[in-house]
N, C-alpha and C positions, 0 to 999 in steps of 0.2 A: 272077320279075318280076311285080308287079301292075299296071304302068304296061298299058293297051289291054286287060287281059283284063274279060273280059265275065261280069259277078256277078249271078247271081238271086238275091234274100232276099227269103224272107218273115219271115212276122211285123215287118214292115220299120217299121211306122208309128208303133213304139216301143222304148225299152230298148235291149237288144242291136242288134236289127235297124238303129234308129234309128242309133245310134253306127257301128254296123259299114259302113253305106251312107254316112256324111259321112267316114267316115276315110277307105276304100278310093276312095272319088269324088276327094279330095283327092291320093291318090299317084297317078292316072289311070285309074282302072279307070272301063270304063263298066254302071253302075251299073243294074239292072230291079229296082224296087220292087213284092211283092205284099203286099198286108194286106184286111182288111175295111172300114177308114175312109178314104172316098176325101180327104176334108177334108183327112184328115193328110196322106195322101198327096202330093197337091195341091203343099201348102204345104213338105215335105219338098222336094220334086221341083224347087222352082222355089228355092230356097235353095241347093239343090248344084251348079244352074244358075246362078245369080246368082254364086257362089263361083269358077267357071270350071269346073267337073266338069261331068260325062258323066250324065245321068239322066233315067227315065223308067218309068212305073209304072206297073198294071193293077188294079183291085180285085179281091183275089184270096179266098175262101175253101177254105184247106186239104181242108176235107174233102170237097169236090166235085173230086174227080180231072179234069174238063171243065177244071175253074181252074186248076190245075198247068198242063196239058198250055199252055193260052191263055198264060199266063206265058211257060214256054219259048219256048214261037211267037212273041209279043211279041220277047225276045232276039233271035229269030233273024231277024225281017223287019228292026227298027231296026240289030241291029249285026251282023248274018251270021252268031251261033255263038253256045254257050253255052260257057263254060270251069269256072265254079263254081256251083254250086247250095247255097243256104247255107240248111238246114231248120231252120229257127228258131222257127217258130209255136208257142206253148205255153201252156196253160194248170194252175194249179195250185188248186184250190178243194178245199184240205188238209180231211180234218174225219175224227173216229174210224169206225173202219169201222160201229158200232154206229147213228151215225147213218143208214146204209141211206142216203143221199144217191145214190140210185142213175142218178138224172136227169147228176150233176155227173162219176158216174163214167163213164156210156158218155158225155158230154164228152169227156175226160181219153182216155179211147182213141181216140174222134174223130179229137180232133185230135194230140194227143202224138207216138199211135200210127200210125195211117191217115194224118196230113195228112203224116206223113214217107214212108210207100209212095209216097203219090201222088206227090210232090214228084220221088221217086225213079224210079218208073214215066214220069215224065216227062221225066227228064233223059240216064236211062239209055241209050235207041238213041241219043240224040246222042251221046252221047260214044261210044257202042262205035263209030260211023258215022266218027268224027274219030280215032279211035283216040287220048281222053286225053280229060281232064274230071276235077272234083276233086269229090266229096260231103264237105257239113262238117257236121253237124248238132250242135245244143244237147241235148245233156241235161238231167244235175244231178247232185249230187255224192247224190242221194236215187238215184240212176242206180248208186252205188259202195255205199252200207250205207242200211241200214232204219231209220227212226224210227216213232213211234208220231205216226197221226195223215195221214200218208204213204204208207199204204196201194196204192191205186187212183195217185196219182201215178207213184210211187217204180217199180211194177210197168210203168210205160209208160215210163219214162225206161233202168229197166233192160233193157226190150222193144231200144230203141233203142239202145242196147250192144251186145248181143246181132247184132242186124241188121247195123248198119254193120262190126263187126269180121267177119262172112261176106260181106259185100259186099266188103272189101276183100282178104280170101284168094279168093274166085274171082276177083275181077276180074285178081289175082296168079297165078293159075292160067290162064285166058284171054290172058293177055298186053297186057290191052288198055289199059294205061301209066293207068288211074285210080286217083284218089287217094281217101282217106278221111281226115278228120278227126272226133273227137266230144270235144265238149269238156263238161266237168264244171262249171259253175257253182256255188260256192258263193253267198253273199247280197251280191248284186248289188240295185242301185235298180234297179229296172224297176217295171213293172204290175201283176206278177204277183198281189201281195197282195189288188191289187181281187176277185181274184177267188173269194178264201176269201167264204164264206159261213156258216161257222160261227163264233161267237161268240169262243168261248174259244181255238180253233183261230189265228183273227184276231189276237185278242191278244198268242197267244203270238208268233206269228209276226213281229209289228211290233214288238215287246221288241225279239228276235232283231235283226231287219234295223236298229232305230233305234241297238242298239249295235254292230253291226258292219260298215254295207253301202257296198260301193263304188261307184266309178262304172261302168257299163257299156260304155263306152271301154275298160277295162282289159281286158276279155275283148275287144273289138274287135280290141285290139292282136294277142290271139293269134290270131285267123282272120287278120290281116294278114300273121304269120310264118307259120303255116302254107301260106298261097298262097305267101309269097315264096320259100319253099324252091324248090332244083332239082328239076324235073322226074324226077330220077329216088331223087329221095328223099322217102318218107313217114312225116310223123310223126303217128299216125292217135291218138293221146289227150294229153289236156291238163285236170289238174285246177285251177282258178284257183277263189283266191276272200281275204277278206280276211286279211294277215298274221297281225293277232290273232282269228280268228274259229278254235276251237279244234272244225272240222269232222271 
C-alpha cells in the first residue's frame, strides 16, 4: 500500500524526483522532498498541497551526510517514521576519459556515488529500529553495459548495483523485513543533459534523448509498483526506458 507511507526523495526538485513526489503525493503517501533548489522546492511543495497531498521539504545536498541524516529527522518529527528512502540525486557530465575532466569526475562520485551512502547511512537504523523500510535507488542502464564517453558515470551507477543488491542479501540475512529497489533508466527527460559539459559529448547525447526520450512519470510509475508490492515480497531491479530506444 502507498496510501500514509512516508517517502524521502531526493534529487526531488526535478525529473524523476519531480514526478515520483506528485504521483505517490497523489495515491496518499506523505511526501519529504530533499534537493539543493529551495525555489523548486518551495513551489513543488505547495502544489502537492494545493492538490490535496501530504508534503514537505528540506534543502538538502547529498553529499554532505549532516543533510541526509536532517532529511530523515525532517520525516520523522513531521510524520513519526521513515518507510522509503528514494536515492535519486544524480548527475551525469558524460565526456571521453582523455578529456581528464577530473573536477566533473570526483562530482560524479560525490554524488552518484557518496550521496547514495549518505542517504543510506541515514535511513538505515531507522529502519533496522522499525524492523522494515524499503531503499530504491536510481541508476542507469550505463549501471548494466559500458558506452564510450561513460566512463566515470557508468563506474558510479554500476557502484550503485553492486551496493544495493548486498544491501539487500544482508538485510535478507538479518531478517530485518527491508526492501531494495534499483532501477535502470534508460533516456528519460530529465536534467541530466545540463550537465554534460563537453561539446561533442552534449551533442551526441541530445540527438539521443531528442529521438527517443520519455516522460519521467513513466519511471515514477515503477517506484510506485515497487512500494505497492506486499511487504513480503521484493522486487529489487527494474530496467525501464523508451519502447523504440534500442538500449
Amino acid at each position: 500500500m502507498i496510501k500514509d507511507k512516508v517517502v524521502v526523495i531526493t534529487g526531488a526538485s526535478s525529473g524523476i524526483g519531480l514526478a515520483t513526489a506528485q504521483l505517490l503525493a497523489s495515491r496518499g503517501a506523505k511526501v519529504v522532498l530533499g534537493a539543493r533548489r529551495e525555489e523548486k522546492l518551495a513551489q513543488i511543495t505547495a502544489d502537492i498541497r494545493a492538490a490535496g497531498g501530504n508534503a514537505v521539504y528540506r534543502v538538502t545536498d547529498v553529499v554532505n551526510p549532516d543533510d541526509s541524516k536532517a532529511l530523515v529527522q525532517l520525516a520523522k518529527d513531521k510524520f513519526g517514521r521513515v518507510d522509503v528512502m528514494f536515492l535519486n540525486a544524480g548527475l551525469m557530465p558524460n565526456a571521453p576519459m582523455s578529456a581528464l575532466h577530473t573536477d566533473e569526475w570526483n562530482q560524479m562520485v560525490d554524488v552518484n556515488l557518496k550521496g547514495v551512502l549518505n542517504g543510506i547511512a541515514a535511513a538505515l537504523p531507522e529502519f533496522k529500529a522499525q524492523q522494515s523500510g524499503h531503499f530504491i535507488a536510481t541508476s542507469s542502464v550505463a549501471g548494466l553495459k559500458a558506452y564510450p564517453g561513460g566512463a566515470v558515470y557508468g563506474a558510479t551507477k554500476w557502484a550503485v548495483r553492486d551496493l544495493m543488491e548486498v544491501l539487500r542479501m544482508e538485510s535478507a540475512q538479518q531478517s530485518s523485513n527491508i526492501r531494495t529497489a534499483t532501477i535502470y533508466p534508460a533516456a528519460i527527460k530529465t536534467e541530466l543533459l545540463r550537465t554534460i559539459t563537453d561539446a561533442d559529448t552534449a551533442g551526441a547525447m541530445q540527438n539521443t534523448y531528442d529521438t527517443y526520450e520519455i516522460s519521467p512519470r513513466r519511471v515514477a510509475q515503477v517506484v510506485a509498483f515497487a512500494i505497492d508490492m506486499p511487504e513480503d515480497t521484493n522486487v529489487n531491479e527494474f530496467t525501464v526506458g523508451p519502447t523504440n530506444q534500442p538500449w
